[in-house]
C-alpha positions in Angstrom: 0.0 0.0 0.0 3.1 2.5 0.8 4.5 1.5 -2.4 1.5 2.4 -4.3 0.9 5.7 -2.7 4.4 6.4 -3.6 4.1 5.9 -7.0 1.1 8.0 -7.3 2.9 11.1 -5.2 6.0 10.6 -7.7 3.7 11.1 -10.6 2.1 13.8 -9.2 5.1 16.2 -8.2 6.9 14.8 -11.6 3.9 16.5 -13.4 3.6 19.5 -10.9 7.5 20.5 -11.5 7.1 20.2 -15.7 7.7 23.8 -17.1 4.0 24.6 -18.4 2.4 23.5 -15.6 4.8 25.3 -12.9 4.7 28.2 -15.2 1.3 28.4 -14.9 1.0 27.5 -10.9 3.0 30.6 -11.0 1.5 32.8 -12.9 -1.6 32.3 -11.2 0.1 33.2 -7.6 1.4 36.0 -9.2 -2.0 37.1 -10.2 -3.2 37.0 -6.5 -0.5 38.9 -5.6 -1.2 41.6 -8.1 -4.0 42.3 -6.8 -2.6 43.6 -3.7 -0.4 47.1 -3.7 1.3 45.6 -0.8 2.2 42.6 -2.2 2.6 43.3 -6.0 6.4 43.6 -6.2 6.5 39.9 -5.5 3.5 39.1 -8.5 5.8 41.0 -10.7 8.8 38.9 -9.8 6.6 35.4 -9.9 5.5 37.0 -13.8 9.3 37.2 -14.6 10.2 34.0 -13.0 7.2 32.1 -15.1 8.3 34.0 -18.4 12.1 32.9 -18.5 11.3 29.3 -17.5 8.8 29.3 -20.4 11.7 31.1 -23.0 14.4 28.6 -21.3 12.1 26.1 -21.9 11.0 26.2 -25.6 14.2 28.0 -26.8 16.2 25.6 -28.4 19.8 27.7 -28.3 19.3 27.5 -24.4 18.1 24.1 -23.4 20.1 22.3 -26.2 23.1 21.8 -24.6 21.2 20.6 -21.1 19.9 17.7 -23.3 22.4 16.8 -25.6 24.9 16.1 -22.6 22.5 14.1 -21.0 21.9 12.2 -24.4 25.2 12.0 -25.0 26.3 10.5 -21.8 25.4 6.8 -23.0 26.7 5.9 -26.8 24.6 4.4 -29.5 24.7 0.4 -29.7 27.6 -0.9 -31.8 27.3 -4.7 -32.3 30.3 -6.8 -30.7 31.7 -10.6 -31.1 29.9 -11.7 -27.6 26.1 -13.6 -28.4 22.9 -11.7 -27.3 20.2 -13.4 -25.5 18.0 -10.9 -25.6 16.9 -7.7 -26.4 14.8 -6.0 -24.2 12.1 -2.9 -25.1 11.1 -0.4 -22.5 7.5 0.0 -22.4 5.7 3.5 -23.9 2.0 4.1 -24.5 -0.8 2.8 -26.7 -4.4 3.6 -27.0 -6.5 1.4 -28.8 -8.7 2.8 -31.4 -10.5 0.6 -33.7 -10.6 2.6 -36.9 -6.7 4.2 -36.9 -3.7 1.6 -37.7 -1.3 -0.2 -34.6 1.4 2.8 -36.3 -1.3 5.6 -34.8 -2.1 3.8 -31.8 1.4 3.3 -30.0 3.6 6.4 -29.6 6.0 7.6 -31.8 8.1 6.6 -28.5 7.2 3.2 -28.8 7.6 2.4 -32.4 10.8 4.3 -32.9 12.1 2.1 -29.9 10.7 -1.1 -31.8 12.2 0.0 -35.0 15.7 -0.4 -33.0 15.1 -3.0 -30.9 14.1 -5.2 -34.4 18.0 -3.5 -36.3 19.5 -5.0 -33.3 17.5 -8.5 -33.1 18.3 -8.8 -36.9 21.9 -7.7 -36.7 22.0 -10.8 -33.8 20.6 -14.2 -35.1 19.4 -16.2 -32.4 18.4 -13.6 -29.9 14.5 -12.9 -29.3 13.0 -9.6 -28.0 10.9 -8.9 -25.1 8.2 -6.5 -24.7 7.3 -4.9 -21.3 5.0 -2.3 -20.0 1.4 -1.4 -18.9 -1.5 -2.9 -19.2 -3.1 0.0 -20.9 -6.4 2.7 -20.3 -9.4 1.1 -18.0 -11.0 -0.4 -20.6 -8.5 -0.8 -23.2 -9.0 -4.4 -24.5 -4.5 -4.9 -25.5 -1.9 -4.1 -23.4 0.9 -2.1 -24.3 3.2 -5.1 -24.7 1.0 -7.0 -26.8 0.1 -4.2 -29.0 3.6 -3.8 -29.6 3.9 -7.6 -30.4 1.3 -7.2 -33.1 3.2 -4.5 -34.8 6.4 -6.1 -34.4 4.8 -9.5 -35.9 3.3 -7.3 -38.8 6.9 -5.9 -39.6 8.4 -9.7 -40.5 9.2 -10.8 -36.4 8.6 -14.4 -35.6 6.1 -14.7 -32.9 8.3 -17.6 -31.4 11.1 -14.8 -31.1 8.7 -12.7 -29.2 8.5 -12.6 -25.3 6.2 -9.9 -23.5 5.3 -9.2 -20.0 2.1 -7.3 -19.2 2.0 -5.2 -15.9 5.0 -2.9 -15.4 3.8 0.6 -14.7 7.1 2.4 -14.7 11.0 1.3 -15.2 11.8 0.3 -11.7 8.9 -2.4 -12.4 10.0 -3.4 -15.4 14.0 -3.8 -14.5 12.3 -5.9 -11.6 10.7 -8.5 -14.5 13.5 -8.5 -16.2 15.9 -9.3 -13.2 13.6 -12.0 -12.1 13.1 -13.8 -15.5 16.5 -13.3 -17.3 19.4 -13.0 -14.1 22.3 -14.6 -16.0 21.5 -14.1 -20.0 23.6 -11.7 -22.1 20.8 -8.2 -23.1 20.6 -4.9 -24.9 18.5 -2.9 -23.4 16.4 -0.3 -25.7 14.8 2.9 -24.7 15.2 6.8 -25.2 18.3 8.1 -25.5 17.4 10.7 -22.7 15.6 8.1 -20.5 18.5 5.2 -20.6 20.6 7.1 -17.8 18.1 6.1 -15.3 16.7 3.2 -17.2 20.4 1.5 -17.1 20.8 2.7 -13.6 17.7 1.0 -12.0 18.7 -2.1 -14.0 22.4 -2.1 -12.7 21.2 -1.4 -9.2 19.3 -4.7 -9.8 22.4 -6.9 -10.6 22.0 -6.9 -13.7 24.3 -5.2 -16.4 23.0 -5.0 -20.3 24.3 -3.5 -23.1 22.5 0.0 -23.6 21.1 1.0 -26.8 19.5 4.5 -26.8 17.7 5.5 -29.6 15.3 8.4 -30.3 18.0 11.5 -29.9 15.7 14.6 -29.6 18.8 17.1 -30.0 20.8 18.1 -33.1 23.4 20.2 -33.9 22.7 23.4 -32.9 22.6 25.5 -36.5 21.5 29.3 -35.6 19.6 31.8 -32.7 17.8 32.9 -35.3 14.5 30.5 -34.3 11.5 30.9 -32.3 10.6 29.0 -29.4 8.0 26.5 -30.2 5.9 23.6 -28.1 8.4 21.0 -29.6 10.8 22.2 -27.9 9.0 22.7 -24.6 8.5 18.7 -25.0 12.0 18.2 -25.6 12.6 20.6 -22.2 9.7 18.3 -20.5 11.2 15.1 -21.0 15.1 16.0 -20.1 13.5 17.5 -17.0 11.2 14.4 -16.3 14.4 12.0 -16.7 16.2 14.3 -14.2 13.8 14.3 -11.3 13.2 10.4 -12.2 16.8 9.8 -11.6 17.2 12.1 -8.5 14.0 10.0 -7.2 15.5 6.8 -7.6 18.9 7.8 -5.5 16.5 9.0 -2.9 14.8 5.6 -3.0 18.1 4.0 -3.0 17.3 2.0 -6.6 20.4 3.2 -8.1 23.7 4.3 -7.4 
């Protein structure tokens, strides 16, 4: 039970502390304090504080860097000499939707982490992939792994080569089914390049020590200042920030080094 309401007070604060929504939390303070002559020096400095966290935030000159270090800290997958076992697939998100293709109802998330997972199974004969995450919306009549499963049969994957576990709600869960069904086996481990940091971490801090191969990149060489900032961006901002407090959480918790 004190498990669970952790999880759901993680979730919470990780949303809370996002950009847009603490730039708006602050923005409406400020608005409260505006209202008051006494107290409207401070509304003005809430205003200020709200506007350059959402510039920082959607700027792509000024967050670049933040998340191309963090990207960068891990390299891409190169194959070696030494047999894979397996490769595993961190779980995304799916919502099933009976008129739109399996390509609309996973995220772009998840099928770009397929699409890597399936060069590396392919570039190691003899290996199978596994499939872990959620068991999807109330209601939702596939889970997340097996959604991914029929995409990944669709795309020329044997089913036999196919394992998936159904339940995982977050990364420390599904490092825990991995540990406790593969302890010994050789495995590359797929997920975001800005989420594998913690994802490797949780799984290290579990004995276990696979070959990381993060995919998904969201930054680029940075070309000019000349640019707006846009939403995209934001995102970008979002999910560095997300994978920070994620990892900070799990040193707190004692998951990781």
């Amino acid at each position: 039970m004190i498990d669970h309401y952790l999880f759901l007070f993680k979730k919470f604060l990780g949303n809370l502390l996002m950009p847009l929504p603490l730039s708006l939390v602050l923005l409406l303070w400020a608005l409260l304090l505006l209202l008051r002559r006494k107290t409207r020096w401070l509304g003005m400095l809430l205003v200020t504080l709200a506007t350059a966290i959402l510039i920082f935030s959607s700027y792509a000159p000024l967050n670049r860097r933040l998340i191309a270090d963090f990207e960068s800290a891990i390299p891409a997958y190169v194959k070696t000499d030494q047999p894979v076992d397996y490769v595993v697939v961190l779980g995304s998100w799916q919502q099933s939707v009976p008129d739109q293709p399996t390509t609309s109802e996973l995220t772009p998330s998840g099928i770009v982490r397929l699409t890597e997972g399936i060069r590396i199974y392919r570039l190691n004969p003899g290996s199978k992939l596994v499939f872990t995450g959620f068991e999807g919306l109330p209601g939702d009549p596939v889970a997340y792994p097996d959604k991914l499963k029929e995409l990944a049969i669709a795309l020329g994957v044997p089913e036999d080569d196919i394992i998936s576990y159904v339940g995982p709600r977050d990364t420390r869960e599904e490092a825990q089914v991995i540990a406790t069904n593969f302890p010994t086996e050789h495995l590359v481990l797929v997920t975001t390049a800005a989420h594998m940091p913690r994802a490797l971490g949780l799984f290290r801090g579990l004995g276990l020590d696979p070959v990381p191969a993060p995919t998904e990149h969201f930054t680029k060489p940075h070309q000019t200042w000349w640019t707006f900032p846009t939403g995209k961006n934001l995102a970008k901002t979002e999910y560095w920030l997300h994978e920070e407090l994620g990892l900070l959480w799990a040193k707190l918790m004692g998951q990781v080094d």
